[in-house]
matplotlib code that plots the C-alpha trace (Angstrom):
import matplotlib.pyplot as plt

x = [-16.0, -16.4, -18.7, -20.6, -19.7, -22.3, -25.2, -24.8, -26.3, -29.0, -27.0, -29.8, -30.2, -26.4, -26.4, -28.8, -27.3, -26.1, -22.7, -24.0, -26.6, -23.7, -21.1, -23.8, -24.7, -21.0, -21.2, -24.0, -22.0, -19.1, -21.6, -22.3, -18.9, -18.8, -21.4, -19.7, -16.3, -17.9, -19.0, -15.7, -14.5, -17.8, -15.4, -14.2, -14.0, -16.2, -13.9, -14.6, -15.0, -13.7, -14.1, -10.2, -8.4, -6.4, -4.6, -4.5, -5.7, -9.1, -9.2, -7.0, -7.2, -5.7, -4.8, -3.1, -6.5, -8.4, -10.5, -11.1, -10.1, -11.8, -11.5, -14.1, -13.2, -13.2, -16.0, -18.2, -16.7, -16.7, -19.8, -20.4, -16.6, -16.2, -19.2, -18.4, -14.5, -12.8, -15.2, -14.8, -10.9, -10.5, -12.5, -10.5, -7.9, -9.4, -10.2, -6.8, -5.1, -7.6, -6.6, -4.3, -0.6, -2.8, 0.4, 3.0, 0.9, 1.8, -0.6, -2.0, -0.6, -1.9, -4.1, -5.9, -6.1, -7.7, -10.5, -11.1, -11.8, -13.4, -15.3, -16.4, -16.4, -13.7, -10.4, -8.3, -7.0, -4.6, -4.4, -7.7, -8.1, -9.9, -9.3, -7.8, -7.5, -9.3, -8.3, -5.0, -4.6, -1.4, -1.3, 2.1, 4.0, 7.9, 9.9, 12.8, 14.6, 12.2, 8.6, 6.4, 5.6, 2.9, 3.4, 1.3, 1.0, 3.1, 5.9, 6.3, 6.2, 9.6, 10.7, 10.1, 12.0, 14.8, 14.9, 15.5, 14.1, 15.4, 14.2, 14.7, 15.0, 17.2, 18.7, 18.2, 16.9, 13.3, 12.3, 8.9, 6.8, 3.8, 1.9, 2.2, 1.0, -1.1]
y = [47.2, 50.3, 52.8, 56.3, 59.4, 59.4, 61.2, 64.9, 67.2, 69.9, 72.6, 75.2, 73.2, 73.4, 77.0, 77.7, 75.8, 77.8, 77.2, 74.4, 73.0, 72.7, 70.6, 68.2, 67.9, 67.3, 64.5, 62.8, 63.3, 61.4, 59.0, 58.0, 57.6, 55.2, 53.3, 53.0, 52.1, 49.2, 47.7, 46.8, 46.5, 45.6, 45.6, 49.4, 51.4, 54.9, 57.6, 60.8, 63.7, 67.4, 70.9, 72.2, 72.0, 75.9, 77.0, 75.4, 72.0, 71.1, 68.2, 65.3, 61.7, 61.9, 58.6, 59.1, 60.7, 57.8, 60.4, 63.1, 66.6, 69.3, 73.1, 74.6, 77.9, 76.5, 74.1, 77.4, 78.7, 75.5, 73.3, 71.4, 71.0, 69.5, 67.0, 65.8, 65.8, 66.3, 63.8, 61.1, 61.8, 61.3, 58.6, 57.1, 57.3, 55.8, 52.9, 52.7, 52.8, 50.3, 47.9, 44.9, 46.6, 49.7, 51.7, 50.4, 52.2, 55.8, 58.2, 59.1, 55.9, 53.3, 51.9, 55.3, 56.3, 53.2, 53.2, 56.9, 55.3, 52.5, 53.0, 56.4, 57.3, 59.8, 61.5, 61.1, 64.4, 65.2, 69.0, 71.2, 74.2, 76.4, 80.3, 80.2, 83.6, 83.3, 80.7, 81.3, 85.3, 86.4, 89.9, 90.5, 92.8, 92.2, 93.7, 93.4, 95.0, 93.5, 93.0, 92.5, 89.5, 88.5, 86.6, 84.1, 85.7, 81.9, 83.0, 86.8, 84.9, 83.1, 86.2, 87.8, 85.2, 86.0, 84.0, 85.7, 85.2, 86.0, 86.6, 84.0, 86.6, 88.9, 87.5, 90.4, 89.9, 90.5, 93.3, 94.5, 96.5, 97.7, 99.3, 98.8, 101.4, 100.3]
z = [78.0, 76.2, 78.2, 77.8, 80.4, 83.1, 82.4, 82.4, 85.0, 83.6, 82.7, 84.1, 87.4, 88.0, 87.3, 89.6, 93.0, 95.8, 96.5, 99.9, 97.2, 94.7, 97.0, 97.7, 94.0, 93.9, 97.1, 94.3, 91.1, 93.6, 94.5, 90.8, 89.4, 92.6, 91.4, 87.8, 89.5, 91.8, 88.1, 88.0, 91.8, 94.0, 96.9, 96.2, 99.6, 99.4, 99.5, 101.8, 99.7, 100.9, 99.5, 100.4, 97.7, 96.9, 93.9, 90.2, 91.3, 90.0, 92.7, 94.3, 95.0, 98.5, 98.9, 102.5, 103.7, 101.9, 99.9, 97.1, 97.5, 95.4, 94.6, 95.7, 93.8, 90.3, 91.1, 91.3, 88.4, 85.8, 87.2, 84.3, 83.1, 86.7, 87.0, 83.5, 83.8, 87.3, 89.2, 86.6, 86.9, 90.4, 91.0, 87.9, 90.3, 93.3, 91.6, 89.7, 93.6, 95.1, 92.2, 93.1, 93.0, 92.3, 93.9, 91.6, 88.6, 87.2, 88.4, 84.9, 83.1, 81.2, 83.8, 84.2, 81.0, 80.4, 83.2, 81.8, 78.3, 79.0, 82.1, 82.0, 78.0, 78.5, 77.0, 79.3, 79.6, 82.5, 82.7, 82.7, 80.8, 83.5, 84.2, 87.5, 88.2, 91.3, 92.6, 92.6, 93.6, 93.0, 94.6, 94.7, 92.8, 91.9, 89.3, 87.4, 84.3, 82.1, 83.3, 86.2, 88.0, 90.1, 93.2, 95.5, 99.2, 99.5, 97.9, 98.8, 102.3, 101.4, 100.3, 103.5, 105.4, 103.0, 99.8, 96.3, 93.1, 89.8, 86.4, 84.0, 81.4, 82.2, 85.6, 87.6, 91.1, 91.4, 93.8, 95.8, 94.7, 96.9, 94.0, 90.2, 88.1, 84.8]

ax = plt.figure().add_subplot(projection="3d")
ax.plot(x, y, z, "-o")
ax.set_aspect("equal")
plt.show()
């Protein structure tokens, strides 16, 4: 059963949602790829839905919380790449999972690719494209002989407990630097 993507959201009434208006517009957008996936599992439990997903992640099918885990970040900053993409993506994967020996399939394997073809009228694309920048701050200066690299307040906290990093260009060990001129 070949399908079309859900119907897109207006692009002018998405840009205009405050960010509260926008994660319940997210909540309906969830609530309609539901309605797609229960075309082909009537019996598909409704996943909860949170806005706490950090970093480079788009969103998550948290399958230990029984839910879908979004970036709140880069769902500001890519409204309609996410109602027309991301949503459709992980509830591919919540129906996928729910599916009898759903947890024996690969997470973006044939199975999924196939409910994002044929269910929601999709590539199926793994990786998004988005500028995650903000998101993912890296304010963190190190250097080495070669260049400067940008660290997640993550990772200088490893290196404040006493791990070392090294360049995987010219092996030197990387080194703080409180301010980096430009």
């Amino acid at each position: 059963m070949k399908t079309s993507p859900l119907p897109p959201w207006p692009r002018d009434e998405l840009l205009a949602l405050s960010h509260e208006a926008l994660l319940c517009a997210a909540q309906e957008r969830v609530a309609q790829a539901l309605a797609r996936c229960r075309e082909v599992d009537p019996a598909l439990p409704t996943p909860k839905v949170w806005f706490d997903l950090k970093g480079a992640s788009a969103g998550q099918a948290h399958l230990g919380r029984g839910g879908l885990r979004f970036n709140p970040v880069l769902l500001a900053d890519n409204r309609e790449a996410f109602f027309d993409e991301v949503i459709p993506h992980e509830m591919a994967h919540w129906l996928v999972f729910h599916l009898a020996q759903g947890t024996r399939f690969k997470p973006h394997g044939r199975e999924w690719q196939t409910v994002m073809r044929d269910l929601f009228g999709l590539a199926p694309r793994v990786t998004h494209r988005f500028d995650i920048q903000r998101s993912q701050p890296r304010p963190f200066h190190y250097e080495c002989g070669c260049r400067v690299h940008r660290f997640t307040s993550r990772r200088h906290a490893l290196v404040a407990k006493g791990r070392r990093y090294r360049c995987r260009h010219c092996d030197q060990t990387l080194v703080y630097r409180a301010f980096v001129s430009p």
